[in-house]
C-alpha positions as CSV (number, residue, x, y, z in Angstrom):
1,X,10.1,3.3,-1.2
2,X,8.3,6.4,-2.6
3,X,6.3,8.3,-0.2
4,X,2.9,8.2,-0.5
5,X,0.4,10.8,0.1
6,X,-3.4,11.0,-0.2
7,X,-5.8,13.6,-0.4
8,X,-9.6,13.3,0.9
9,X,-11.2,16.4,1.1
10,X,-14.7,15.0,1.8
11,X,-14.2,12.1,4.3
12,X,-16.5,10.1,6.0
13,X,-17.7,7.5,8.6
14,X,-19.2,4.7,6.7
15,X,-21.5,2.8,9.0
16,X,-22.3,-0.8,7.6
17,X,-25.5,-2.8,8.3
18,X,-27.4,-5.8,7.5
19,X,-31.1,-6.4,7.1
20,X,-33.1,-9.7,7.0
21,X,-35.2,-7.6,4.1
22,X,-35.3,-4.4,2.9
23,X,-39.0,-3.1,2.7
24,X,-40.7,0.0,3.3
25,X,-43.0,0.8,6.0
26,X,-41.6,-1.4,8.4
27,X,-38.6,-1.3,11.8
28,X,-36.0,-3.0,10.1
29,X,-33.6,-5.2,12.7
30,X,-30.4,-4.7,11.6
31,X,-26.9,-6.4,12.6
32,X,-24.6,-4.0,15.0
33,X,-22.7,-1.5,12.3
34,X,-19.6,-1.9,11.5
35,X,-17.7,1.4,11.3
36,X,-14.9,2.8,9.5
37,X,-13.3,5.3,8.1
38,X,-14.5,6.1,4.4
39,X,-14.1,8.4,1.3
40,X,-11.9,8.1,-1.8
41,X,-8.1,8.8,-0.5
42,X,-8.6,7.1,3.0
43,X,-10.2,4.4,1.2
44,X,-6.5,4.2,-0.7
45,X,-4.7,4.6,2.1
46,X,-6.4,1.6,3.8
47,X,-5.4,-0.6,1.2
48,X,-2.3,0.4,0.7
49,X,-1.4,-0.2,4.6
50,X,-3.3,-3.6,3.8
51,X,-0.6,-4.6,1.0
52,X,2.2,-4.1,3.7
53,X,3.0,-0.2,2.5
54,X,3.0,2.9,4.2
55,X,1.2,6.6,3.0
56,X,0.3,9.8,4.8
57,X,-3.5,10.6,4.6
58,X,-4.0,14.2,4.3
59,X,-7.7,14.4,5.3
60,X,-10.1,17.4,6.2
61,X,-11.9,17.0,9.5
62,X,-14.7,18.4,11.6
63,X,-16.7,17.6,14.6
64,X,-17.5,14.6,16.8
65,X,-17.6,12.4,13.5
66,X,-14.1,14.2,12.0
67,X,-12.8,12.7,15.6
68,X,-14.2,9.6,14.8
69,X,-12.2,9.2,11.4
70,X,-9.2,10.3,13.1
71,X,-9.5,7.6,16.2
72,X,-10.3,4.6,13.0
73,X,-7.4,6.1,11.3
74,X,-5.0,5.9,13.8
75,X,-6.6,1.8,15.2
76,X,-5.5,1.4,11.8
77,X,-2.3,2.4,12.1
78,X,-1.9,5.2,9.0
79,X,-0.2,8.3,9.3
80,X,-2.3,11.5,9.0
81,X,-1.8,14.8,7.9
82,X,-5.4,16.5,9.4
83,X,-7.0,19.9,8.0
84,X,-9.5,21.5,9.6
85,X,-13.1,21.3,7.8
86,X,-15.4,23.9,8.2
87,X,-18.0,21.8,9.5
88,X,-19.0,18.3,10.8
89,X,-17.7,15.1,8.8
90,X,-20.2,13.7,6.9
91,X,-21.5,9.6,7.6
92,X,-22.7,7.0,4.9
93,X,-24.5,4.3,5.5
94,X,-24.5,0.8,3.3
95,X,-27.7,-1.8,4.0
96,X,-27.4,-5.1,2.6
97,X,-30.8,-6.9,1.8
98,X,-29.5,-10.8,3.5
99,X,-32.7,-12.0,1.5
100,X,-31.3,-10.6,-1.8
101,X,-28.1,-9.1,-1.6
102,X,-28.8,-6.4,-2.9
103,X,-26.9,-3.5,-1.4
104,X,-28.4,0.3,-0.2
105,X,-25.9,3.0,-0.4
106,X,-26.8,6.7,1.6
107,X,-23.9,8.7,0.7
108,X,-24.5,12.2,2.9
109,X,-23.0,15.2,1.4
110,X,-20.2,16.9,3.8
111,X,-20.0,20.5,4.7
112,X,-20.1,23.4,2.7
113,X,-16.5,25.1,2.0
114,X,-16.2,28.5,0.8
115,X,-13.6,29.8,-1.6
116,X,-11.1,31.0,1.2
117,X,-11.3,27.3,2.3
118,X,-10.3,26.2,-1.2
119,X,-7.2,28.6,-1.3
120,X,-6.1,27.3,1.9
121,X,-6.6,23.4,1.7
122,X,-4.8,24.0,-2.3
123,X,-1.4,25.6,-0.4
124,X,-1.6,23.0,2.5
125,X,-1.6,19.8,0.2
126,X,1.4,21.3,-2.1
127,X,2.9,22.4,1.2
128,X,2.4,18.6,2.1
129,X,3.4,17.3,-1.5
130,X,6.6,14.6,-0.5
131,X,9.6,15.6,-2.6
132,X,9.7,12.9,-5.5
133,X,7.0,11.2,-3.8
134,X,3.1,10.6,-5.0
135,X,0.3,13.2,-4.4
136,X,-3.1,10.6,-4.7
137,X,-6.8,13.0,-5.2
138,X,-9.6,10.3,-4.5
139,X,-13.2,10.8,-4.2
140,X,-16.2,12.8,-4.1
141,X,-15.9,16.5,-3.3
142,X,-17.6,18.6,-0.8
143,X,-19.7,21.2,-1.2
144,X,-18.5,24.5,-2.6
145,X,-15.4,23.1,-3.3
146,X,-15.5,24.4,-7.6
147,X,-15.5,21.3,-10.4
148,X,-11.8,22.9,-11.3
149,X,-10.6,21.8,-8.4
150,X,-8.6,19.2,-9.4
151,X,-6.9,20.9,-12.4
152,X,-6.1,23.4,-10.4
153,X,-4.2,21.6,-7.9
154,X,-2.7,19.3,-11.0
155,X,-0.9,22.6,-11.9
156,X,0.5,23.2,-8.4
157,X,1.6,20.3,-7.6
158,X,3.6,20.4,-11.1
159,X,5.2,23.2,-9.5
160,X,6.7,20.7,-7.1
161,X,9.0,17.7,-7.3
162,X,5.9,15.2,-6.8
163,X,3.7,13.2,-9.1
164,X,0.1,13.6,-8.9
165,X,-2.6,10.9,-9.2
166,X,-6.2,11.8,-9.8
167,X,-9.2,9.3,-9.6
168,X,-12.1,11.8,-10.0
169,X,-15.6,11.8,-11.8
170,X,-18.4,13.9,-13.3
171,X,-18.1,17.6,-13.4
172,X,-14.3,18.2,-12.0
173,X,-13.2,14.9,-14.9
174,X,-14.6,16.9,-17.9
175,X,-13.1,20.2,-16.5
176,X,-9.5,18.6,-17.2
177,X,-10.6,19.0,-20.6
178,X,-10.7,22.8,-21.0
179,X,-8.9,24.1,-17.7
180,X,-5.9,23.9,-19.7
181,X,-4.0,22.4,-16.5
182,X,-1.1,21.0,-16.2
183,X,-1.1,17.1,-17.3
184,X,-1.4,14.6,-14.5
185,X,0.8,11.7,-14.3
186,X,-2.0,9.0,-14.0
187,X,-5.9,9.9,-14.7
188,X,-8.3,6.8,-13.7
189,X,-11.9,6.5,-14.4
190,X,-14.1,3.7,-15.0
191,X,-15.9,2.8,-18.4
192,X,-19.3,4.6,-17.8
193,X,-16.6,7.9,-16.4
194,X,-15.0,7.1,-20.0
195,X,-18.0,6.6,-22.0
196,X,-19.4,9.8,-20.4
197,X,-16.4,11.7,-21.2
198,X,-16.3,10.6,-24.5
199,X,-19.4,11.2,-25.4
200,X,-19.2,7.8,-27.0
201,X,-19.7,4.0,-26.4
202,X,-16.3,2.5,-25.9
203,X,-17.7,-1.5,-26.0
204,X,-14.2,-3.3,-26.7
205,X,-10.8,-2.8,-25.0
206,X,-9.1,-1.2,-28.3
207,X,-12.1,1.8,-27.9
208,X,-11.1,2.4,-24.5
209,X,-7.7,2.8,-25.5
210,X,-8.0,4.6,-28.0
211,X,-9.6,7.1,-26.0
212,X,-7.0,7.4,-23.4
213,X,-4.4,7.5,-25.7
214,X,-6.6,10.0,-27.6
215,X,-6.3,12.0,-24.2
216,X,-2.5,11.2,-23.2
217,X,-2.0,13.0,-26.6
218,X,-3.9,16.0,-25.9
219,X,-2.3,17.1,-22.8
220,X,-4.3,15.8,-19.9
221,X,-2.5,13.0,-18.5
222,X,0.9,11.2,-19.0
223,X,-0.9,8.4,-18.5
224,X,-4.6,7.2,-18.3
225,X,-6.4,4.2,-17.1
226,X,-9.8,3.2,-17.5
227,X,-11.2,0.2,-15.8
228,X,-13.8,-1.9,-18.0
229,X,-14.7,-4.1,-14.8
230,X,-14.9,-7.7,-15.4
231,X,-13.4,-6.9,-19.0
232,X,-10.2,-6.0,-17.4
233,X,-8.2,-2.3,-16.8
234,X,-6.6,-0.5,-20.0
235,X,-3.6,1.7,-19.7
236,X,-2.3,3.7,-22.3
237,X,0.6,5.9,-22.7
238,X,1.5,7.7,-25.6
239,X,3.6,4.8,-27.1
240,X,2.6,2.0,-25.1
241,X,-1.1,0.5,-24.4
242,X,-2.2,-2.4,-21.9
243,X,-4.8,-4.6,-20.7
244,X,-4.8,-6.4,-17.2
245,X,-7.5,-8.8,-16.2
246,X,-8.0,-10.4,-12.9
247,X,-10.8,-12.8,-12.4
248,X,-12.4,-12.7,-8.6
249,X,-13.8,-16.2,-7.1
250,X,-16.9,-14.1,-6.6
251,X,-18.3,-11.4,-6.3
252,X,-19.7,-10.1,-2.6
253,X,-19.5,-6.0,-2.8
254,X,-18.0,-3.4,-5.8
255,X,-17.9,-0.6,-2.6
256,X,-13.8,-0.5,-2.8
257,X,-13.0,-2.0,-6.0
258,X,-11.8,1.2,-7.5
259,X,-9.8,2.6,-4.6
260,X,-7.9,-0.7,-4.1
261,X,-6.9,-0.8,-7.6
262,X,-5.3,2.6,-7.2
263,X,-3.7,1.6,-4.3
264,X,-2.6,-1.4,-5.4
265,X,-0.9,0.7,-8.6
266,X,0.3,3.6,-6.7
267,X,2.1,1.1,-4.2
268,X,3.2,-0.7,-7.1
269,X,5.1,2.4,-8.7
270,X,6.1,3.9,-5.4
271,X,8.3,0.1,-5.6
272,X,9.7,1.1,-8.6
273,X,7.4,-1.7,-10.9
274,X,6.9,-0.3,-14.6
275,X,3.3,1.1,-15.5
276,X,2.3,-1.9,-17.4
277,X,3.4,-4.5,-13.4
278,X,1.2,-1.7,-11.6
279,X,-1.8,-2.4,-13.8
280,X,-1.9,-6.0,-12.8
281,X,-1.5,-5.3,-9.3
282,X,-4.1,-3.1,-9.5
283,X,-6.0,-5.4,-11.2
284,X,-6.1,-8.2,-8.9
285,X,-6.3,-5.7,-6.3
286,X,-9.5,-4.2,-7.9
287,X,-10.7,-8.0,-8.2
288,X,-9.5,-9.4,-4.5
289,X,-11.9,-6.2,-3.0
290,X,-15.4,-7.3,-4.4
291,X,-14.8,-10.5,-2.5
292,X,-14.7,-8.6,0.4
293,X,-18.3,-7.3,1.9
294,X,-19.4,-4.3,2.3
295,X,-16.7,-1.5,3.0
296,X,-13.8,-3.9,2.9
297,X,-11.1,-3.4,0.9
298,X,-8.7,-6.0,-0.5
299,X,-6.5,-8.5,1.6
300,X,-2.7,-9.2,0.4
301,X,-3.2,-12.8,0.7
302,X,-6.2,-12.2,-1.9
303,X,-4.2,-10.1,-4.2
304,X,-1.1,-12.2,-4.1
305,X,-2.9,-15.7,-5.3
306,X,-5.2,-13.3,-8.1
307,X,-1.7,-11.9,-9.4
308,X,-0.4,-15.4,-10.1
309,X,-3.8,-16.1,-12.1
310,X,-4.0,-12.4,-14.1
311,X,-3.4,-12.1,-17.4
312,X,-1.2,-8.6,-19.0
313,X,-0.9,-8.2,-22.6
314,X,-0.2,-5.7,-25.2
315,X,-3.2,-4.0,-27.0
């Protein structure tokens, strides 16, 4: 088994809540929370300890709440690698409407890091990189923390003898473009992330491919994925291109989708599957967490039974 390690630089507690109706104006009786520990890369490692493998979350903490994380994380049973924040751990908070469910997302925005704190969190996770292991960078960024972030650490981490995963969005996914960085070995975004990107629609599964084999060519990635939601997840090397579909029972919550796909993958390869076997674990991982509420990620019973049903074919 490869080991496994993800990188959250911008954690959090989400709290989770339900409300007989969401209106303003009025004290709205909610449920008792339920809590746990949030943000892109502890989000992967969740799942991944949820699909019976084992990573080491390398997560920057602060405060009462960064104490929190760390007590969750370790209820959990996941192995951390902590770096001090330079400031109090942000919370989020989702509200489901019971009436509608419709669901209310507060995302908070972390402390503020300043450019010393970006020099040394950049040597401590290639420090941390495992030796011909996986290097995972999930989620939102914090504050000060520059959009070149992740191309930066792309080429440090090429520097070592591990491969690096990067799920990002917005500012620090178009800065791959021009930071001239070193290519990652698996860049995931989602089809709005794409069409953004792109500055195109991408409306059928050949598009999308296009476009991320369009990108494998230029440099940025070995490999890319970009998930089309109920429309399935396209990968594309340089030679090869694939679609995996996995089709939930229903459809509770999106919060997770994306981080259990990429757990489900990374896992995957870490086994030794090919690229094209990690999509459809990723797929029916992606598909097994919207059944889940709230901040829930997938179950392996869930992903087992949607991995007999998915579909993989050649684009």
């Amino acid at each position: 088994m490869t080991a496994i390690l993800t990188v959250t630089l911008n954690p959090t507690v989400d709290l989770s809540i339900h409300a007989d109706q969401v209106a303003p104006e009025r004290k709205l009786r909610c449920t008792r929370p339920e809590t746990d520990p949030g943000g892109g890369g502890l989000n992967v490692s969740r799942a991944i300890s949820a699909l019976g493998g084992h990573s080491t979350a390398f997560v920057a903490l602060g405060g009462p709440t960064g104490d929190k994380v760390m007590h969750l994380l370790a209820e959990q049973g996941i192995g951390l690698a902590p770096f001090p924040a330079p400031g109090e751990t942000r919370q989020s908070l989702t509200v489901t409407d019971a009436a509608t469910g419709a669901q209310y997302r507060f995302v908070m925005p972390g402390p503020t890091w300043s450019r010393a704190d970006v020099t040394k969190v950049m040597d401590r996770i290639a420090k941390a990189a495992p030796e011909n292991g996986i290097v995972v960078l999930s989620g939102s960024q914090p504050p000060g923390v520059p959009d070149d972030f992740p191309a930066r650490l792309a080429t440090k981490i090429a520097r070592t003898r591990a491969r690096f995963f990067l799920d990002t969005s917005g500012k620090a996914l178009h800065q791959l473009l021009t930071a001239g960085a070193k290519p990652v070995d698996v860049l995931r975004m989602d089809d709005l992330e794409a069409e953004e990107l792109a500055g195109r629609a991408l409306p059928a599964r050949a598009d999308s491919a296009d476009f991320a084999q369009d990108l494998v060519r230029r440099g940025i990635a070995r490999a890319v994925v970009v998930a089309r939601g109920a429309d399935g997840n396209v990968l594309a090397t340089e030679t090869e291109r694939w679609v995996a579909q996995a089709i939930p029972d229903k459809v509770v919550s999106k919060v997770g989708a994306g981080d259990s796909f990429v757990a489900a993958f990374t896992l995957s390869l870490g086994r030794g599957l090919s690229l094209p076997e990690a999509l459809r674990w990723g797929a029916a991982a992606a598909a097994a967490a919207v059944m889940t509420p709230a901040t829930d990620l997938c179950t392996l019973a869930d992903v087992k039974r949607l991995l007999r049903a998915s579909s993989l074919e050649k684009i």
